[in-house]
DRENDREN-756902 format. One line per 4 residues: number of its first residue (from 1); their letters; for each residue x, y, z of C-alpha. Coordinates in steps of 0.5 Angstrom, whole numbers, m for minus. Layout:
NUM> A> X:Y:Z; ...
REM end
This chain:
1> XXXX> m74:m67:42; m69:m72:42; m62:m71:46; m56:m68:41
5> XXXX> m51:m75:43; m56:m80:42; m58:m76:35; m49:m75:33
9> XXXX> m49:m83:35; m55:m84:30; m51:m79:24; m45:m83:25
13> XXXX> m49:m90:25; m51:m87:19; m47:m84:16; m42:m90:16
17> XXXX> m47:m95:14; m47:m91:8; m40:m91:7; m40:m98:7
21> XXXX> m45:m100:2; m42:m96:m3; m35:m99:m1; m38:m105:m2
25> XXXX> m42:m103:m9; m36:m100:m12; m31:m106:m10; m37:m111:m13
29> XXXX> m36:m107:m19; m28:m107:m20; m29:m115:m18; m34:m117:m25
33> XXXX> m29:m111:m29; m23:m115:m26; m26:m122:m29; m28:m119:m36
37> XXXX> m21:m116:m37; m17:m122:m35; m20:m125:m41; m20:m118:m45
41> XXXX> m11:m118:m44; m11:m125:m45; m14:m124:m52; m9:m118:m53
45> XXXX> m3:m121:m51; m4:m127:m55; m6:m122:m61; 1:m118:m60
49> XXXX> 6:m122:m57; 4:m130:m59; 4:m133:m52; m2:m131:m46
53> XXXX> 2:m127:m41; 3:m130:m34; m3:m128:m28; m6:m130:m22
57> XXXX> m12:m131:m23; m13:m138:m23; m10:m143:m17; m3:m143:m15
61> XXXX> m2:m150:m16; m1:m147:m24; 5:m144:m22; 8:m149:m19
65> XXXX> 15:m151:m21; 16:m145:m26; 19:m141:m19; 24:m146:m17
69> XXXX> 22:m149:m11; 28:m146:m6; 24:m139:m9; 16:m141:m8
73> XXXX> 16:m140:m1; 18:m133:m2; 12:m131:m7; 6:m128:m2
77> XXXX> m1:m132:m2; m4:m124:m3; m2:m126:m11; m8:m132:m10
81> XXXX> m11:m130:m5; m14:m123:m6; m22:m125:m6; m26:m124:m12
85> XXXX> m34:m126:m11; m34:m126:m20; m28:m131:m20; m30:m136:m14
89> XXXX> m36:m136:m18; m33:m138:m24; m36:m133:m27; m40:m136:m34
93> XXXX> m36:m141:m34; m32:m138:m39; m26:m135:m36; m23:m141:m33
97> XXXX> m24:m145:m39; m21:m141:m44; m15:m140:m38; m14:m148:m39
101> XXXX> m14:m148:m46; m9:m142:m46; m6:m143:m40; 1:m139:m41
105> XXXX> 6:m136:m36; 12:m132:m39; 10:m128:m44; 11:m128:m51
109> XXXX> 18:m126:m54; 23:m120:m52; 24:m117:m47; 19:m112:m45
113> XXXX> 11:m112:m46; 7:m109:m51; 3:m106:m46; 10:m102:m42
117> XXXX> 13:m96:m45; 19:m97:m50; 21:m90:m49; 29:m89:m49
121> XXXX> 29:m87:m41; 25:m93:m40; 28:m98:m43; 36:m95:m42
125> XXXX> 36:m101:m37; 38:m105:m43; 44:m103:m46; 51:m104:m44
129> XXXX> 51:m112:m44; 43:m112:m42; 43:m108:m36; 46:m114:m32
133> XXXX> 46:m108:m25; 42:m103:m21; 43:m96:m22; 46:m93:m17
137> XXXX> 48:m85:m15; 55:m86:m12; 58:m79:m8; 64:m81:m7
141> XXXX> 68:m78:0; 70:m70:m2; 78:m71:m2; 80:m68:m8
145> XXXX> 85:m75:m11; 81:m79:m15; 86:m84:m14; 82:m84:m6
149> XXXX> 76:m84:m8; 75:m89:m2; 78:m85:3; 77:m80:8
153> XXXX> 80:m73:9; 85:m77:15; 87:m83:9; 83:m88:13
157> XXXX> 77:m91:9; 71:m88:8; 64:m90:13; 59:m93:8
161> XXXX> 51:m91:7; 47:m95:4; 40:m91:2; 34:m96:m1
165> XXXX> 27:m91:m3; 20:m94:m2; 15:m95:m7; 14:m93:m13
169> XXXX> 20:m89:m12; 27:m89:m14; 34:m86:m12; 32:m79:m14
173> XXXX> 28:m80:m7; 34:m79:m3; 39:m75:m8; 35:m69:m8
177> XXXX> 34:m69:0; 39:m72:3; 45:m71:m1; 44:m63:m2
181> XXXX> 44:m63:5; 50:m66:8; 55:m62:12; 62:m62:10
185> XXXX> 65:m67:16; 60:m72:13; 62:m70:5; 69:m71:7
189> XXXX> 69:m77:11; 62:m81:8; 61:m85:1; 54:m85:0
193> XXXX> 50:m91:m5; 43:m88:m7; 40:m95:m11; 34:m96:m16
197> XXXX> 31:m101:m13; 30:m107:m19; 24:m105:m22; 25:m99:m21
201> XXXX> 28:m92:m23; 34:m93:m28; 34:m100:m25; 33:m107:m30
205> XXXX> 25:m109:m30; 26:m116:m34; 19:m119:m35; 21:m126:m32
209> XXXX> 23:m124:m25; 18:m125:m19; 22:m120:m15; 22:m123:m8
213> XXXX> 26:m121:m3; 31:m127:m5; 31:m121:m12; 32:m115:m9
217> XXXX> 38:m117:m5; 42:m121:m10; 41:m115:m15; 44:m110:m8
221> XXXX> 50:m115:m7; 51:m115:m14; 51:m107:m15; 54:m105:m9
225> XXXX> 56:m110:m4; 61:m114:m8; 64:m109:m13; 65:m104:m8
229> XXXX> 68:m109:m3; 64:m107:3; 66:m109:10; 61:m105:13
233> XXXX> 56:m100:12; 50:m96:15; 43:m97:12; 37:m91:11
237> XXXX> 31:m93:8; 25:m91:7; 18:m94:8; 18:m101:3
241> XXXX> 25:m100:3; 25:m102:10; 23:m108:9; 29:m110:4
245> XXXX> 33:m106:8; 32:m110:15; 33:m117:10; 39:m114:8
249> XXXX> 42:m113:15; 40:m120:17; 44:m122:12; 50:m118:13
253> XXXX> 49:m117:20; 56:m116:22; 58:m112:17; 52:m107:18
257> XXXX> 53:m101:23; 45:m97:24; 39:m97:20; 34:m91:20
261> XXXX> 27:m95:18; 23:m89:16; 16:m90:16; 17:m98:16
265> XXXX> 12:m102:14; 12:m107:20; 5:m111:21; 7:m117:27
269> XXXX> 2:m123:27; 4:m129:25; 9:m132:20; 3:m137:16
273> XXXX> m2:m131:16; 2:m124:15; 2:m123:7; m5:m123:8
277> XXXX> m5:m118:14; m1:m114:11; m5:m113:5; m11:m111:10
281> XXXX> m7:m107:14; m3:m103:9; m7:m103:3; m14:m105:5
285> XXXX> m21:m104:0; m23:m97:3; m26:m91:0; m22:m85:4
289> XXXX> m17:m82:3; m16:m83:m4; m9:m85:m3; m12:m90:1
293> XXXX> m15:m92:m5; m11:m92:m10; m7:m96:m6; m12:m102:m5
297> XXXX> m15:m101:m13; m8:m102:m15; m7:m107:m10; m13:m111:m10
301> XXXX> m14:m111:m17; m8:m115:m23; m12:m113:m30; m14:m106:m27
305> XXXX> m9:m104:m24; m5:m106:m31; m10:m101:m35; m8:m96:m31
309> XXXX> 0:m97:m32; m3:m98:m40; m6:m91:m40; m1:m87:m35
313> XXXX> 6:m90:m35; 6:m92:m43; 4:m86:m45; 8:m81:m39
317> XXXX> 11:m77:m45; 5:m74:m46; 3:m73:m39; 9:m70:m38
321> XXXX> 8:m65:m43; 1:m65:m41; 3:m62:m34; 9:m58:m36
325> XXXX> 4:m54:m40; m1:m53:m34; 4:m52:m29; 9:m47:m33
329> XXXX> 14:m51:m31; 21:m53:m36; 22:m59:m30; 17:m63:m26
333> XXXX> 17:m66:m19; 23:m72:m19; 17:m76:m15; 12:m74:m21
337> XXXX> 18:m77:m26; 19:m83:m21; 11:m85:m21; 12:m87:m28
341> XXXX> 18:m91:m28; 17:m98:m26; 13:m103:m30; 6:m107:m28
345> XXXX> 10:m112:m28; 15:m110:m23; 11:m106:m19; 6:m112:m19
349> XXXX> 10:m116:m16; 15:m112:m12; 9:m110:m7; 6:m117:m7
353> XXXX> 12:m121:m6; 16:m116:m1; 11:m111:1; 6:m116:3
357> XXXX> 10:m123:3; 17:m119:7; 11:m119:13; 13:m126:14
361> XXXX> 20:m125:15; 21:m119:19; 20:m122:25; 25:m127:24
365> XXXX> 30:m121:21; 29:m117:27; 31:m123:32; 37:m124:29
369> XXXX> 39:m116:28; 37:m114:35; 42:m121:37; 48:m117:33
373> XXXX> 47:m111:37; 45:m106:30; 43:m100:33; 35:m99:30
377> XXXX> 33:m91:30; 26:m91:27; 22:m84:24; 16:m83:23
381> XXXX> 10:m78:22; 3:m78:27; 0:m76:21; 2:m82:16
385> XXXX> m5:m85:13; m1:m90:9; 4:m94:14; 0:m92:21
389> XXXX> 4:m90:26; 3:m97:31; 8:m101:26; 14:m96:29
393> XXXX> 11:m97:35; 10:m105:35; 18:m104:32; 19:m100:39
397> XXXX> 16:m106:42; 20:m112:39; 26:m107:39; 25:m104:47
401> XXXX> 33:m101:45; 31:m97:39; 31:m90:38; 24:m88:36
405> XXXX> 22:m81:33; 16:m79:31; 15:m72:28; 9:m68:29
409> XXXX> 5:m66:23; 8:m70:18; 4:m75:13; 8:m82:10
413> XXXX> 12:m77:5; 13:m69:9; 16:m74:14; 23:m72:9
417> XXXX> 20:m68:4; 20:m60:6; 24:m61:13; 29:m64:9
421> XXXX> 35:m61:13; 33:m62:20; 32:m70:17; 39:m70:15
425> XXXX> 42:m68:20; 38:m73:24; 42:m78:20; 48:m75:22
429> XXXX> 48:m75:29; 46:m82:28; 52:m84:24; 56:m79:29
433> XXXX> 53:m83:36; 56:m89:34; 63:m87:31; 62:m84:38
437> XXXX> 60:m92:41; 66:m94:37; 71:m90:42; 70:m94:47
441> X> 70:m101:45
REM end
């Protein structure tokens, strides 16, 4: 008989080792069918729009000069450097020869791919001048005159809050959690900005944006900061968000009183290797938890990840109908509607260049915040299998003075989602801490 630890070691050798071959077996697969729909949406576009559509399937000297040269440092090595064993081996050698005959970025004409949903919600963007803004939910202070809108119930101006949602998410994130929860002091004296990230929501999604960080900054200054004139204000984000929120406040590090990251997505390593890091870390080629997997398949892989969006966010009316007949319901989930709006275009791009490219700014970000003195609190659940909690951790050891909260039992969506209140009033106490600091300065 063999003693019961060396057979439990023996089970979880085994049952690991299965693990990984079938891992490696799946992701094979997805390597060759990754290779071979390349070559098939090259067809298609041609087909329908005249011109091969932009993909980075080749080497990245190929998109040289078509960014700008102040723009190319901001594109993430994951868009080239994901390893594929069927596209390193030149597979046939047929793919890279028709990619040099064909060789196109762009597009073909007009403003939306023929492969992205035309419905009117998703192309809403494009009115009123083309949709040069964001969307953004503005909830002005409750003082009952229009004509002070801006101010709160004492005639001073209103404290302002900034609230950036994560990925594939929109303002909707925040509107239906935090907004209906606010106390009437807050109501009264707070002017909320709840945005639609670019490429997002109601959000312009243009087919020739690489949507870096330099983008989703220059479209918020655009759609908040400037038109509303804003000498200072709070931010609040949300997991991807996070990361454009710590770009932001590095840039308007004088006018930025807190920030709450909330599940950020923080990997430190150095700048030359972070993108990689971050990819592997965050959205690494794993089986389990299916969340996990969704992440990695869509992450990993530009062509399939394409066809999903083909199948589900081309045709959303129909599984929305679909699910509104299973569940009985005349309204779905705002996060179920949300899953829908984006683009593979925007969505690819967005977690590439600020997911896995941002990485190698946040450093730098954080050094110049915690010079300016902005206050950090950081909320995390023990839970989250998409950002694992040792990112707020290593946050608390770049930041020794922020404030950390982890929230037990809580997953990277149930950290908001279900306690709603109690994070609401989080917030709060937050923003009245530091007007509480400003009394004594």
């Amino acid at each position: 008989m063999f003693p019961s630890s060396l057979v439990g070691k023996w089970t979880t050798k085994s049952a690991a080792t299965v693990i990984s071959a079938t891992s490696f077996i799946v992701f094979l697969i997805f390597d060759f069918l990754e290779v071979i729909f390349c070559i098939i949406y090259r067809y298609l576009d041609e087909f329908f729009e005249g011109k091969a559509y932009r993909c980075y399937c080749g080497d990245r000297g190929e998109l040289q000069g078509s960014v700008g040269d102040d723009r190319e440092s901001e594109l993430s090595e994951t868009l080239y450097g994901r390893n594929n064993v069927f596209r390193q081996m030149r597979f046939l050698g047929f793919a890279r020869k028709w990619e040099n005959r064909k060789k196109a970025f762009g597009g073909g004409g007009g403003i939306t791919v023929w492969s992205d949903c035309g419905c009117e919600s998703c192309v809403s963007w494009m009115k009123d001048g083309g949709g040069q803004n964001l969307h953004v939910v503005v909830k002005e202070p409750s003082t009952g005159d229009p004509t002070t809108a801006n101010e709160n119930c004492c005639g001073d101006l209103a404290e302002n809050v900034i609230f950036l949602h994560g990925f594939l998410s929109s303002s909707s994130f925040w509107t239906e959690t935090v907004f209906p929860n606010l106390s009437e002091p807050v109501k009264r004296n707070y002017r909320l900005f709840a945005v639609d990230l670019l490429g997002f929501g109601r959000s312009p999604k243009p087919k020739d944006c690489f949507y870096t960080l330099t983008d989703h900054l220059e479209m918020i200054e655009k759609s908040v900061i400037k038109p509303f004139e804003l000498k200072s204000f709070h931010l609040v984000a949300h997991s991807m968000g996070c990361t454009i929120s710590l770009a932001l406040a590095a840039k308007y590090s004088n006018c930025v009183k807190s920030i709450v990251l909330t599940a950020p997505p923080y990997i430190p390593s150095s700048k030359e290797g972070a993108s990689l890091t971050a990819l592997e870390k965050l959205a690494g080629k794993r089986l389990w938890p299916p969340l996990i997997f969704g992440s990695s398949f869509m992450s990993w892989y530009e062509h399939l990840g394409r066809c999903v969006c083909l199948l589900v966010c081309r045709n959303h009316r129909i599984w929305e109908k679909i699910l509104k007949l299973l569940t009985w319901r005349r309204d779905l989930h705002f996060m179920i509607m949300d899953l829908t709006r984006h683009t593979h275009h925007s969505a690819w791009h967005t977690m590439h260049n600020v997911i896995c490219g941002g990485a190698k700014f946040l450093d730098e970000n954080l050094d110049r915040l915690m010079k300016s003195g902005v206050k950090f609190c950081v909320i995390h659940g023990d839970c989250d299998n998409v950002v694992p909690l040792e990112c707020s951790e290593s946050i608390k050891s770049k930041v020794p003075n922020a404030e950390i909260n982890i929230i037990s039992n809580a997953d990277h969506c149930s950290v908001i989602m279900g306690r709603e209140k109690d994070f609401t009033r989080n917030l709060e106490h937050i923003w009245a801490s530091f007007a509480d600091t400003e009394l004594f300065l």
